[in-house]
N, C-alpha and C positions, 0 to 999 in steps of 0.2 A: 252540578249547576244546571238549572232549567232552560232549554233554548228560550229564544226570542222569538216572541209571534210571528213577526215578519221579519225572512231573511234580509238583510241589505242587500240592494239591487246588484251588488257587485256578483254576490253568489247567486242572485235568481238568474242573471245572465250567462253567467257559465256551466250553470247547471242548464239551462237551456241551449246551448250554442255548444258545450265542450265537453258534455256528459257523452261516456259510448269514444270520445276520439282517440285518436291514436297516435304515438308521439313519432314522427319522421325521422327529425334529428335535433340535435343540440349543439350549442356552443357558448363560449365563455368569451367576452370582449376583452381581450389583452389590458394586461394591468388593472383593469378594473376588475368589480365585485358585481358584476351585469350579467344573466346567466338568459340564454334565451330558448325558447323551446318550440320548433314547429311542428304544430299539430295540424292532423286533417279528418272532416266529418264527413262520410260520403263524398260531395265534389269541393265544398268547404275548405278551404287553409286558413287558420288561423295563429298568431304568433302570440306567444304567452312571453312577457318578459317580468324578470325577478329581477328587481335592484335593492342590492343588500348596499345601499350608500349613506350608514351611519342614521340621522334620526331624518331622512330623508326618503326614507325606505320604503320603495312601494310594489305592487305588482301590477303591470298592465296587459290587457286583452287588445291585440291591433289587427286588424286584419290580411291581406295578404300583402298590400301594399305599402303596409306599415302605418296606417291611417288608426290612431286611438278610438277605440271601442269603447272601453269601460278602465277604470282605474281602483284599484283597492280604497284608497286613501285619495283626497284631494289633491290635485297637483298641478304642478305651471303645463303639465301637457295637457291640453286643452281636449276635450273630448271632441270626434271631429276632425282635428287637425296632425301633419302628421310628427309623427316623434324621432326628437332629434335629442335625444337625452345620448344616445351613441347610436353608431350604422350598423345597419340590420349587416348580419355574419355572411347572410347568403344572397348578399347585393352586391355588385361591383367587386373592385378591387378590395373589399375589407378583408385585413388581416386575422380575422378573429380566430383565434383557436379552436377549429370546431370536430367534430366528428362526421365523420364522410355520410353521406344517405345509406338507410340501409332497405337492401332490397329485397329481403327474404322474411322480411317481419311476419308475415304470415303462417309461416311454417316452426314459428317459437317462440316459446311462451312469455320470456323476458326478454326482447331483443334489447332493449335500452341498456340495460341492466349489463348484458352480455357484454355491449359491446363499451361501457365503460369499463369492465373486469377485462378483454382484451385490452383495451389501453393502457390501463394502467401496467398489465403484466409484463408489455412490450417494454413499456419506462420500466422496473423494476428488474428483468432480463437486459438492460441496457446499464442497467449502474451495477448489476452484478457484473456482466463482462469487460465495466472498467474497473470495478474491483479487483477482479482479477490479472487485469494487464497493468498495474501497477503494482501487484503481487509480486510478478513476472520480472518487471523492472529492479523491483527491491534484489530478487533474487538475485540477476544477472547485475548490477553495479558491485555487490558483493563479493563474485567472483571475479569481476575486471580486477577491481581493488587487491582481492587478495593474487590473480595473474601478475600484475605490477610491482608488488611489492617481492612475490618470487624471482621476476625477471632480476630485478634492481640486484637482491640479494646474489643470484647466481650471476650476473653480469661482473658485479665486484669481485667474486671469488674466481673466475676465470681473469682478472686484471691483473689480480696477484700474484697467479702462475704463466703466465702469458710470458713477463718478463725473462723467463730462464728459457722461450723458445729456442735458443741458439746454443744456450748450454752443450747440448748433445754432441753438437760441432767443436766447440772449446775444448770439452774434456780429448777428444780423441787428437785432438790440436796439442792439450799438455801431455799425453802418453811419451812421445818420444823426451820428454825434457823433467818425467817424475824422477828420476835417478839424481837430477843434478839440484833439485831441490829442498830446504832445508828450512827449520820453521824460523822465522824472522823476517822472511821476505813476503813485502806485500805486493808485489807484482812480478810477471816476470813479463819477455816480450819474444814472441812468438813468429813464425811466417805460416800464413792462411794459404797453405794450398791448396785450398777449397776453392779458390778466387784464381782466374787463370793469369791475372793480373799480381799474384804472388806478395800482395801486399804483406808489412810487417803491423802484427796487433797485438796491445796489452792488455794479459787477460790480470783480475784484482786475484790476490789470495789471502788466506788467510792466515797474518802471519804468528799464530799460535797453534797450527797444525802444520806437518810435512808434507813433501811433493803427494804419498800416496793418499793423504788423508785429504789432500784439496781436490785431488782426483777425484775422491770418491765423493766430495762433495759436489762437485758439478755434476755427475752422474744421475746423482739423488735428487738433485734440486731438475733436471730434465728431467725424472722420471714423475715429478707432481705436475709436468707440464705435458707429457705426455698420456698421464692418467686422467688430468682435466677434459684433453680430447676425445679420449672415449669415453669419460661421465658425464661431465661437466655443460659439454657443448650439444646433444640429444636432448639432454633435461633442457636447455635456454632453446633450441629452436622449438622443443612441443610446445614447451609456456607461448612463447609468441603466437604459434599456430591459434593456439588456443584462444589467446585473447584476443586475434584477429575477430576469431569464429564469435566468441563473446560481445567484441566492439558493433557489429555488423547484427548480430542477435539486439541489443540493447539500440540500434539507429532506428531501427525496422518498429520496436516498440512503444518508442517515444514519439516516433513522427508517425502511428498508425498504420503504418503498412502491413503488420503483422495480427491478424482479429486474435484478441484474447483468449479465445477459445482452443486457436492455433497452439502449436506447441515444435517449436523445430529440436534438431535434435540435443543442442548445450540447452536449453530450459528442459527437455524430455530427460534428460540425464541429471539433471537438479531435484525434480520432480521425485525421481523415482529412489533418489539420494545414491546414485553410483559412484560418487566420488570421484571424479574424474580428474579433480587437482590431487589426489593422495600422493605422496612419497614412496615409492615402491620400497624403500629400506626401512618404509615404520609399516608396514603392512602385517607387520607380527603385532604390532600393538593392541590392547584391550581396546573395545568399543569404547563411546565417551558415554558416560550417564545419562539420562535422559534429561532434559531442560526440568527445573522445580515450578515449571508453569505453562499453561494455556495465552496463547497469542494472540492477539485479537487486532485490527485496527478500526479505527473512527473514521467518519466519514470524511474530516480531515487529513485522513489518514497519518492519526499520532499511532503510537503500539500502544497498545491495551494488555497489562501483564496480572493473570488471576492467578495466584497460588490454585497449587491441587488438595495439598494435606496440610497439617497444621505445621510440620517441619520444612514442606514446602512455603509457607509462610514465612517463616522466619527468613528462610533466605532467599526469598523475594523481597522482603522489605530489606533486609539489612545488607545484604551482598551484591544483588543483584542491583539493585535501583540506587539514584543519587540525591542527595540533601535538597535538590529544587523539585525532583517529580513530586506530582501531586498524587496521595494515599488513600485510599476512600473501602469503607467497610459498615455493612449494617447494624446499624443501633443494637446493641443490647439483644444477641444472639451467635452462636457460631454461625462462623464463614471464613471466607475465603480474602483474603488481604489482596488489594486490586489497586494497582501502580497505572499513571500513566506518564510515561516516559515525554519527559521536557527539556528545551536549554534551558539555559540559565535565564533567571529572570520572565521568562517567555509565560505568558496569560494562556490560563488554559482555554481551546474555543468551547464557550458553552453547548455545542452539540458532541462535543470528545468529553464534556460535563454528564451530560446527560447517558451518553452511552456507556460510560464508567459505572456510572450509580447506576443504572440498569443491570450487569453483569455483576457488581456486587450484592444486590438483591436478588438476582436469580442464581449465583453460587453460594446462596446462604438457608437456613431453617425458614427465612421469609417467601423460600419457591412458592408455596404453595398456593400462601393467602395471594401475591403478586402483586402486593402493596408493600409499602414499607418506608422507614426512614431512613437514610444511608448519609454519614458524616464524612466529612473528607477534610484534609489539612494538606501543609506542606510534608514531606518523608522526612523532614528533617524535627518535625515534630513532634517525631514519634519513638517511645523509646521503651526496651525490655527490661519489668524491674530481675535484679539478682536472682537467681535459682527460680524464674517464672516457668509454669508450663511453655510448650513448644507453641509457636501462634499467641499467645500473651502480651501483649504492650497494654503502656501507656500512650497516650494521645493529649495534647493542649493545643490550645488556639484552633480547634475543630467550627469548622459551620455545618449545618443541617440541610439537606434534600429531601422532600418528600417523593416516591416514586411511585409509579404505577409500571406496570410490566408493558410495554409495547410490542405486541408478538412480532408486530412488521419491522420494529426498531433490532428486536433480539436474532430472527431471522437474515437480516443482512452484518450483523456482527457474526453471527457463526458461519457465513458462508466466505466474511473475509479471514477467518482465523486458519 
């Protein structure tokens, strides 16, 4: 296209006044689409302001005062007078979002540039480390859960042998009186001189065994209560310790106190997969198999589940996941079968939409191109016909995504996986 003879004065003026300048600093007026930029020519400041506000959209040249210069487009800002379309960022109390002065512009070559790519990295390093303290939490509520549900269980089996505490005293109580007993009788009655007060007590028996065999039964029934004491009761005070240690780990990373980065030592012992709830009497047991999938979470923080192989497919869709998560795989190519775990009824957030269909275009034949179209349904839509290859379904009531590969979107999904 062939320039025009004469520029409009907007550009002879800034070619003359702003050509050679140099950008100081910038900022963005909160909530709005106002992006300000101050420059300076020699002794010179001038303020360049970009308003992207729909078909109202101009750029104006103000000077240091904020008094209107020149304007791209015709506008109610009056040339002249000063502009109040929003308040200059480096005036007053304004709130504006801006980036600080920078005072070594001299000595590099992109300072502006720089120090947006600093900011953003700092946001960026700030939602990975709450990525990861929400990691931290998943893991540690985990272990509280399954501490509780240990306690509960060994709490009850010490309740059940608790009751024969006294046994031990009983039996030694009927030795002088197993001679005179005989099976029919369900009680007999005793004197406890164990008690210096000599009281008389009736102990129950059983009356389809004999004096020696009810002896040996109170014996035996103390001896599960004495075996509780030296198993039973070690196992229920560590779990407690533990889930103290857990509770105190999990207060520390919900309310902040603990930076992400941090790692005390029940999350250092999760981390490193030590096991530290194991059962020392399954400690002969074979390892468990490896999970049939890649973990991932959304920004929402839903889980994000990719099959690895095609057998790993199948029992990620069919075993592992439930009839309301949503399924999603790309069009008309091998891949990988990509779950996102839902309740019931629960609408998936369109940014856990998007980071799904993302992962299942880049664990498919589509890596390369980084385009593609990725279909997604209910898992309950989804079904293997008879004798099909491994990885093989059917799909209906599917809709379509078109994707593009977001390296920035891909790179905070594999830093939460």
């Amino acid at each position: 296209m062939p320039s025009v003879p004469t520029p409009p004065s907007f550009c002879q003026y800034a070619r003359a006044h702003l050509s050679g300048a140099q950008i100081r600093r910038l900022a963005q007026t909160p909530g709005d689409r106002i992006v300000w930029f101050e420059l300076k020519r020699g002794e010179q400041v001038f303020l360049l302001v970009v308003a992207l506000t729909g078909r109202s959209a101009n750029v104006f040249i103000l000077d240091a005062q904020t008094t209107v210069l020149r304007s791209l487009k015709p506008s109610r800002q009056a040339i002249g007078q000063p502009f109040n379309l929003a308040p200059c960022p480096w005036r007053g109390d304004s709130p504006a979002e801006a980036f600080p002065p920078m005072t070594d512009t001299a000595t590099r070559a992109f300072p502006v540039s720089e120090r947006i790519e600093a900011s953003y990295s700092t946001s960026e390093l700030n939602a990975t480390l709450e990525d990861e303290r929400h990691r931290q939490i998943t893991h540690v509520r985990k272990h509280v859960k399954k501490l509780q549900r240990r306690i509960e269980k060994l709490t009850q089996d010490f309740a059940k042998v608790d009751a024969y505490r006294e046994f031990g005293r009983y039996g030694e109580l009927l030795k002088s009186h197993v001679s005179a007993l005989g099976k029919g009788q369900k009680h007999v009655t005793v004197v406890d001189y164990f008690d210096d007060r000599l009281p008389e007590i009736t102990l129950p028996l059983n009356p389809e065994k004999d004096g020696p065999e009810n002896l040996k039964n109170y014996f035996t029934k103390y001896g599960k209560f004495t075996g509780a004491q030296k198993n039973l009761v070690p196992r229920l005070n560590q779990a407690k310790t533990e889930l103290m240690k857990y509770r105190q780990e999990l207060e520390a990373l919900e309310s902040g106190k603990l930076a992400s980065s941090q790692e005390s030592e029940p999350v250092a012992a999760l981390t490193k997969r030590q096991a530290p709830l194991r059962n020392p009497q399954r400690s002969r047991q074979k390892p468990q198999p490896a999970v049939p999938y890649r973990e991932f979470f959304s920004r929402e923080r839903c889980p994000i589940l990719v099959g690895k192989t095609a057998k790993d497919n199948d029992a990620v869709t069919f075993k592992v996941s439930k009839p309301d998560d949503l399924w999603l795989h790309a069009r008309g190519t091998p891949g990988s079968h990509v779950v996102v775990k839902l309740e019931k009824k629960q609408q998936v957030p369109p940014e856990t939409l998007k980071d799904a269909a993302t992962l299942a275009l880049f664990y498919s034949d589509l890596r390369k191109s980084g385009k593609g179209e990725v279909i997604y349904t209910l898992r309950k839509n989804v079904r293997k016909p008879k004798g099909a290859k491994p990885g093989s379904v059917t799909v209906t009531q599917e809709k379509n995504l078109w994707v593009f590969v977001d390296q920035a979107r891909l790179d905070r999904l594999k830093k939460s996986g």
